[in-house]
N, C-alpha and C positions, 0 to 999 in steps of 0.2 A: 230828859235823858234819852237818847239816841244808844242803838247800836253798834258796835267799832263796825267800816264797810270793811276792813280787810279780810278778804275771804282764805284762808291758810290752808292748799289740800296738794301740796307739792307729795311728792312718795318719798320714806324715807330712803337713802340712798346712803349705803356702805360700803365693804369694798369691792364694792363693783366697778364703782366711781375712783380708780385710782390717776383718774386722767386731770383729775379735779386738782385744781393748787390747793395747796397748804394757806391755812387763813395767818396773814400776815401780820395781825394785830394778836395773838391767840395763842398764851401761853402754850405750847404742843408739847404737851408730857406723854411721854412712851407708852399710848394704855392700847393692847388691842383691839383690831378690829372687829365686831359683830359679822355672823354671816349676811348675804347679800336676801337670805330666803324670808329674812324677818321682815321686808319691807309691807309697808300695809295699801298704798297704793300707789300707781302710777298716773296719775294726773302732771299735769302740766304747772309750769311757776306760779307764785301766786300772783292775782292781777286785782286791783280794787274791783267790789260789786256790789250793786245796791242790793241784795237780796242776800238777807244775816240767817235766812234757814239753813241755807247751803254750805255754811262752818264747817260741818261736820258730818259726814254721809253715813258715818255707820253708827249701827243702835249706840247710845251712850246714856249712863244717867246723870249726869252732870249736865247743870242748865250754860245755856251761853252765857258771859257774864256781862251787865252792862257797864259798858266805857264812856264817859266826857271825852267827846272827840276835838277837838282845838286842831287850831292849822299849823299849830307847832306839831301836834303829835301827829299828825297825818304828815307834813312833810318829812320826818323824821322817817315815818315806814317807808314811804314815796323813796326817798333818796339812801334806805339800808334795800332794797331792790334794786333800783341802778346799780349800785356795788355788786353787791351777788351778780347779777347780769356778765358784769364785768370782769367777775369772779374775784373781786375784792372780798373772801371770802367773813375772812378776821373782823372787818369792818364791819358787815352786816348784821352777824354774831354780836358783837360788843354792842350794836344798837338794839337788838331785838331782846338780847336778853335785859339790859336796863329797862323798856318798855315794858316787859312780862313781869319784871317785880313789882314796877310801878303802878300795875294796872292789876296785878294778879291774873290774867288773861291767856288760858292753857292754849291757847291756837297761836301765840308769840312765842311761848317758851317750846311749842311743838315747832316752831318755825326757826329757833333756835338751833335745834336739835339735828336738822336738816340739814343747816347751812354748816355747820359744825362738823356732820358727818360728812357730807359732799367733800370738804375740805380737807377730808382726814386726820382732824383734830380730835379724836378720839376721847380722850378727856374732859374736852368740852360737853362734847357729844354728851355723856354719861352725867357729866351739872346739868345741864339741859333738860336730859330725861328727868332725873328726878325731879325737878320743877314742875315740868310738864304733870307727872304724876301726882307731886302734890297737890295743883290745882285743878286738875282731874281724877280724884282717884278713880272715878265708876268707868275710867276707858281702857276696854281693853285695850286698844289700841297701844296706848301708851304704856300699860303695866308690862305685856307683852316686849313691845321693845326695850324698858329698862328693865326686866329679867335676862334677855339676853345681853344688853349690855353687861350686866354684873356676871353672867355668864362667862362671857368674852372674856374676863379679867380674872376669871379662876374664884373671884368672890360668889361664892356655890351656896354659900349659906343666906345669902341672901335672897339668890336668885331661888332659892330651894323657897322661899315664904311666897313671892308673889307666885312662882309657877302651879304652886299647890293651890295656893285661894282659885288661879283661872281652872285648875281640874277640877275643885269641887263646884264649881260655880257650872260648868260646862255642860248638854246636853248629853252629850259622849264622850265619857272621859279615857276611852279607850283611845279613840282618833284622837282625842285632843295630845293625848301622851306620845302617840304616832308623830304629828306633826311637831311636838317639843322633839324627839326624837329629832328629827330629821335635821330640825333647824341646828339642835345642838354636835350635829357629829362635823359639823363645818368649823367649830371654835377650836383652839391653839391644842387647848388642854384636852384632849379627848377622852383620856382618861379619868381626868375630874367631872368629864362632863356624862360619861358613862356611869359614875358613882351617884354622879345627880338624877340621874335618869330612874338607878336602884331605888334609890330614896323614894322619890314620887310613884314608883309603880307598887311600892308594898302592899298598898290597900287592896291591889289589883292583879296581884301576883299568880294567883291558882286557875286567871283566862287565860285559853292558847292564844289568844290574840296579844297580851302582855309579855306571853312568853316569847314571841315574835319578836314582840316591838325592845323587847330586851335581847335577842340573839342577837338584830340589826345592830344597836347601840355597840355591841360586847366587839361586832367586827370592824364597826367604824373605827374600834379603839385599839384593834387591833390583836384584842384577846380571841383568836383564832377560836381553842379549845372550848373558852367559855360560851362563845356565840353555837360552835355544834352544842352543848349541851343544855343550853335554852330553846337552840332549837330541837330537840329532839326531844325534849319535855314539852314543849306545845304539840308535838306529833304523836305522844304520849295521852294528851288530854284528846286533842281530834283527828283519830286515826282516819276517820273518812274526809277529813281537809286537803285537796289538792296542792294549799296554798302553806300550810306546814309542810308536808311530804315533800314538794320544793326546797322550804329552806332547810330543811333537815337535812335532806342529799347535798344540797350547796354547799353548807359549813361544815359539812362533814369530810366530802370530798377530798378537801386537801391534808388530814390527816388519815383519814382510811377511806380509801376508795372501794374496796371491795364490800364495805359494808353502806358505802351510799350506795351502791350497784343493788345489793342486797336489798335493801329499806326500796327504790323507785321500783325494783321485778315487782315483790310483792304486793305494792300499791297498785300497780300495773294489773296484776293479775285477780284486783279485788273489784278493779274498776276501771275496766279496757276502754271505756268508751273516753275519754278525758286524756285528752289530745297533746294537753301539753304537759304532762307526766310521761308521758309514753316517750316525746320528745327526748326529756331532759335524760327519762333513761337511754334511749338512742345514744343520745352525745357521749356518755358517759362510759355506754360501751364503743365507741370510737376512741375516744381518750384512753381504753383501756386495751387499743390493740384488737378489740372482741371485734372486728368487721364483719362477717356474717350474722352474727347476731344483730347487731344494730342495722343492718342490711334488713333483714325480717320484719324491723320493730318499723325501719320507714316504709316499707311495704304497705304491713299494717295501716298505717297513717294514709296513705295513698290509696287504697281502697277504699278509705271514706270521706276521702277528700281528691278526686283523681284529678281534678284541675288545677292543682294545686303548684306551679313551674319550681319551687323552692324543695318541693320533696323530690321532685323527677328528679331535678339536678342533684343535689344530696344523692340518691342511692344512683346516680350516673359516675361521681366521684367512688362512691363507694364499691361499685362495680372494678374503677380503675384498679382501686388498692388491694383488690382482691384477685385481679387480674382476669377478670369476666371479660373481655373486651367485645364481645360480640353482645353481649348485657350493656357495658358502657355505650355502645354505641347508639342501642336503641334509643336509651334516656334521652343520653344528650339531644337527638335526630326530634325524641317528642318534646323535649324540653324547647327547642326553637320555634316549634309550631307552635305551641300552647303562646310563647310569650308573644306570637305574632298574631296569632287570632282569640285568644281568649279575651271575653270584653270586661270582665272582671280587671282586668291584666291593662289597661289602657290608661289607666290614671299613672300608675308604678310603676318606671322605667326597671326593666332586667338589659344587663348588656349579654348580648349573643356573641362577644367577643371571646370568652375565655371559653364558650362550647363548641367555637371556631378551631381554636386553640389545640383543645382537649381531641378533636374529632382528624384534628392533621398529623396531629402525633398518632393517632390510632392506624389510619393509613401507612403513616411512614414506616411506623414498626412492622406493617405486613408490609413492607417494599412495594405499599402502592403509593409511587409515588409522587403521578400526575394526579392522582384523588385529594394530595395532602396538600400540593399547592393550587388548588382549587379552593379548598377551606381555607390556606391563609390568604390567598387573594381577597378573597370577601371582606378582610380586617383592611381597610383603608385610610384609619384613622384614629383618633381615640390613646385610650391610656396603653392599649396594646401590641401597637400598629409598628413600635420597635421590635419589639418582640419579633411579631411576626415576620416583619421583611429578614430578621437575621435567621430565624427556621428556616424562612424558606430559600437563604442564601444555603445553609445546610442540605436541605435536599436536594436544590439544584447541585451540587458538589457529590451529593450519594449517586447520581444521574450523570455522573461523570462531565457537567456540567461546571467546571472548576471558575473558568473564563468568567462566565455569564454571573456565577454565584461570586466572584470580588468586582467586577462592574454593578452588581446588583450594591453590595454594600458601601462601595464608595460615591453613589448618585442616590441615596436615602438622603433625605433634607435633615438635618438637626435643629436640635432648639437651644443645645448646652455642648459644653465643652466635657460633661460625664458622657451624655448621648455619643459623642464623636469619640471616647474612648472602648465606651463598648464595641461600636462598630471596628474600631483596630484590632479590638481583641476577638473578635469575631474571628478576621479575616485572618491574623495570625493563627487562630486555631484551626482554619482551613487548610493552611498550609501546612502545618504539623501533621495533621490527618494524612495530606496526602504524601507527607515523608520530605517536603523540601523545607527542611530544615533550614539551612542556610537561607532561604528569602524570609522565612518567617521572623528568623532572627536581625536580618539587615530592618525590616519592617519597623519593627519593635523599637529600635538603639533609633533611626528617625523618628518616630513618633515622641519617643522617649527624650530628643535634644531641644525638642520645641516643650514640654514638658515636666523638668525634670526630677520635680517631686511627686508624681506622678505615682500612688504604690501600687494600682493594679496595673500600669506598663513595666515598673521595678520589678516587680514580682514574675510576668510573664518575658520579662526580659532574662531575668537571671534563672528560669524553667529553659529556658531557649540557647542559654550558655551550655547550662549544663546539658542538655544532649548533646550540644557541638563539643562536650569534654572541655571547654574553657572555667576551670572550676575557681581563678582568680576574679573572675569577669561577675560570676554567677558570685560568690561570696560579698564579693562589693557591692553589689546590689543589695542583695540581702541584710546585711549589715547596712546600708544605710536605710533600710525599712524598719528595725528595729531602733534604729536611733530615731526617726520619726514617727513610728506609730510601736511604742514602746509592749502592748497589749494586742500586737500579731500574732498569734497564736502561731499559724501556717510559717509565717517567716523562719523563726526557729528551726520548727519541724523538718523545713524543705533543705536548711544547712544542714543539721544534723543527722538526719539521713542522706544528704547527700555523701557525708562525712564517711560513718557509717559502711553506704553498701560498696566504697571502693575502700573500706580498711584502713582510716584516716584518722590521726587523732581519736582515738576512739573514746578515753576518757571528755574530752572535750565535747564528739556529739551526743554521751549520751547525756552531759550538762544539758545541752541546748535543746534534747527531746523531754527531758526531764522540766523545764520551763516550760513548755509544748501544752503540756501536760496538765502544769499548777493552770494553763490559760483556759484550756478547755478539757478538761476530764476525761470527756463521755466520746471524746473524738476517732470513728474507727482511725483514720487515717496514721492518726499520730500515736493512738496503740500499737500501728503493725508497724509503725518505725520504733516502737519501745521494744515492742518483740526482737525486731531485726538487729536491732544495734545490742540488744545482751545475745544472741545469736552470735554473733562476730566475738563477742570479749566471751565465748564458749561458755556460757552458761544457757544449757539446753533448756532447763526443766521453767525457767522463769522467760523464756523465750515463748515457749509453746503456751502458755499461760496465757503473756498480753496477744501474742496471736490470734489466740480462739477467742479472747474476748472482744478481737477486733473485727472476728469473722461473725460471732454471733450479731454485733451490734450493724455490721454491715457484710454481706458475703459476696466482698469483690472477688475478681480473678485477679487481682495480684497480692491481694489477703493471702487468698487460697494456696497462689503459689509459694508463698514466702512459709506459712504454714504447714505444708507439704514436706518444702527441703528441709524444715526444722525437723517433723515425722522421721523423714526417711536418715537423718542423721543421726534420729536418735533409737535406729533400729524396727521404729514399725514402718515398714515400706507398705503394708498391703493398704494402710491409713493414707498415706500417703499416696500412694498409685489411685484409692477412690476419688483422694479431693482432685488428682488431676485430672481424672477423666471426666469427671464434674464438669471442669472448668475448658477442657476441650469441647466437651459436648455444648456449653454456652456460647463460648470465644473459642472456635477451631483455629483461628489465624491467631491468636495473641502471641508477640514477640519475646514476653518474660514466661510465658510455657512455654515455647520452644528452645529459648533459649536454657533452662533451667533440666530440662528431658536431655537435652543434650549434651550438655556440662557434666551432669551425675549418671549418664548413659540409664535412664529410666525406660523400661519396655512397657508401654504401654497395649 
């Protein structure tokens, strides 16, 4: 009696392998796929070897079994690998499993199992395994994989027997629940596989670590509520755990945010030193609008970690949004230095591009504006390097540099046929700025004939109509953006305020702002065209309404203005006269305030 030489340690493979054929001999009944995470190892195909210890690499208690090896049976294995090779998948299957019954020999029916799943024969896959486990029961290996196959298929009760025997069996049945966890939030059913999960952790219920490993499961499954309140029972159990206090703020988050805010202060404030709670609270008062506060909390962070280029930049962002700009500037200034000479910092590319960026807009805003193309000079390249040559086509143009700034955007090299439309719409918008109308519009309808489906040149085309008063030209357009991109939000909006503020159909645009609307909700723009347009059909009170809530969410000057003449029509002029002066003191030159002060003879 001899050894079989065939050494079997291919990795299982699932659907990972969807590149693999379908085995062509191989009944394929519709059973799902297993996740990719159950795989047990990655080794290379099987290849004959004289050495039979090597079968099996990981602890097992099942002995190797001995085979009568014949040159029948060895050419049979010999020529079911050619096939696989080949990716004759079916074929190889139908051989290896006749061999595995034949011989009883788990490293065949494991190698069944393989070719089965590679081929995404899913059903087989599942005969397979259980074979493999018959003639192996003591492998993990194999129990493991046909748990989750029975898994995969929603057969939970089954899967629920072997999963239990491997936790009681297991060293750590905390982790091991963990990694069932994990493996199971990948399968079809996740909710069945979330119920499996309950099942197996009941012995184990009253550790925060189970109570963890059951929030994770509840989210994968999508029970939002349930996962905050598993987690917040393990935060419950280890209030000094950083690693609950985490997930408790996580899954609590998106049902009440004031009370994760709540839960990361006070952890915060129990145990300052622990860096990434402090973080998580950061972020969380960023998400919540709180920008000084979350300003402090990276402070904090940065004083005990000052080299740190990730926090510089954060409170340099956060500076912006707060509008520190002499604070923004410094960050960003130390943030380039750090990423340039810190040696920690030399493995981990930072791009210095977007502090380039950040640092040219800073100048421009203070009308310095040889400083700002200086910082975007430095962008040469990169994911940026659009961007920046159209700023800085923009500044050259605030610099009364008009010429120089559409020479600059029309000798920018492109990579795409999007690239060569931004730069159109660039240059159109320069022209607009500076009031010729008329070439911006000739610009456009060319770019637009080589084009013509085109919807950001449609779009800027028929913006471009409608100041030259062509309001047949500009509808056409518009209406065939909505016939193309049916979920334009803007399209709508831009017809039926156009509609709207010259007194047009007016049942008609407030249809078409009222779509606007179902598109994007929360949109100031298309609030102050909701305002404006019951404004005109003289309903004041539901005018002033979407007004202010279109000023609160955004407080443009033409918000303001339109909000204003609502004011002062509906008798409060002193309301009115403040939001103008507002808006004078912002934009002294805007052409819809003067033109509005002028109209209603407002004394400012």
């Amino acid at each position: 009696m001899i050894r079989l030489l065939l050494l079997i340690s291919v990795a299982l493979v699932f659907t990972g392998c969807a590149s693999g054929p379908r085995p062509s001999s191989v009944d394929a009944k519709p059973v799902t796929a297993p996740p990719a995470s159950i795989a047990a190892s990655t080794a290379a195909p099987a290849q004959p070897s004289s050495s039979a210890a090597s079968a099996e690499t990981t602890p097992r208690a099942d002995p190797i079994p001995d085979v009568n090896v014949s040159s029948a049976l060895l050419y049979q294995l010999m020529a079911a690998e050619v096939a696989a090779q080949r990716g004759e998948m079916g074929a190889a299957f139908t051989v290896y499993m006749k061999l595995a019954r034949e011989t009883r020999d788990y490293r065949l029916a494991r190698r069944a199992a393989e070719l089965a799943l590679q081929g995404r024969a899913f059903a087989q896959g599942l005969e397979a395994a259980q074979l493999w486990h018959e003639y192996a029961p003591g492998s993990n290996e194999a129990g493991q994989t046909l748990a989750m196959l029975f898994a995969s298929n929603s057969r939970f009760d089954d899967a629920y027997t072997l999963f239990r025997t491997q936790l009681q069996a297991a060293a750590n049945p905390t982790e091991e629940l963990a990694r069932m966890q994990r493996a199971l939030a990948r399968t079809q059913d996740r909710a069945g596989a979330f119920g499996l999960i309950e099942r197996l952790a009941q012995p184990y219920a009253q550790s925060a670590e189970v109570k963890l490993v059951l929030a994770n499961g509840a989210q994968a499954a999508g029970l939002t509520a349930r996962a905050a309140e598993e987690a917040r029972a393990a935060y419950a159990l280890a209030p000094d755990s950083a690693r609950a206090a985490l997930a408790a703020a996580q899954y609590l988050q998106a049902s009440d945010r004031p009370a994760a805010i709540a839960l990361l202060q006070a952890f915060v404030a129990r145990q300052p030193a622990v860096a990434d709670t402090r973080l998580a609270y950061a972020r969380l008062l960023i998400a919540d609008g709180k920008f000084d506060q979350a300003r402090s909390q990276f402070q904090s962070l940065l004083d005990t970690d000052p080299k740190n280029a990730d926090l510089v930049y954060s409170l340099a962002i956060l500076s912006l949004q707060g509008k520190l700009t002499a604070d923004a500037r410094t960050y960003l200034q130390r943030y380039l230095e750090l990423i340039a000479t810190t040696e920690a910092l030399r493995d981990r590319v930072r791009p210095a591009e977007p502090a380039y960026l950040h640092l040219a807009q800073i100048a421009e805003d203070d009308k310095q504006f040889p400083t700002a193309l200086e910082w975007l000079r430095k962008i040469d390249g990169g994911e940026e390097f659009l961007t920046a040559r159209v700023r800085e086509a923009f500044v050259l143009s605030k610099m009364q540099r008009l010429d120089d700034a559409r020479k600059l955007l029309r000798t920018v090299s492109v990579q795409s046929a999007d690239e060569k439309t931004q730069l159109i719409l660039a240059e159109a918008q320069l022209l607009r700025d500076a009031k010729r109308h008329d070439e911006s519009y000739k610009l456009l309808t060319h770019a637009l004939a080589s084009t013509p489906d085109s919807v950001p040149l449609m779009y800027d085309t028929a913006m471009a109509a409608e100041r030259l008063n062509q309001v047949a030209v500009m509808e056409k357009q518009l209406r065939r953006i909505i016939e193309l991109k049916p979920d334009y939000a803007h399209a709508y909006n831009a017809l039926g305020y156009s509609l709207a503020d010259r007194n047009l159909r007016l049942p008609e645009a407030l249809q078409l702002i009222e779509k606007a609307r179902q598109l994007a909700p929360d949109d100031a723009f298309i609030l102050d065209s909701l305002g404006w347009v019951h404004f005109r059909l003289g309903d004041l009170n539901l005018a002033r309404q979407h007004l202010q809530r279109a000023y609160d969410v955004r407080p443009d000057a033409e918000v303001a203005v339109h909000l204003a003449e609502v004011l002062w029509s509906s008798g409060n002029q002193d309301g009115a006269r403040k939001l103008l002066r507002e808006v004078r003191a912002k934009e002294p030159g805007n052409g819809l305030l003067k033109s509005t002060v002028t109209r209603l003879r407002i004394g400012l």
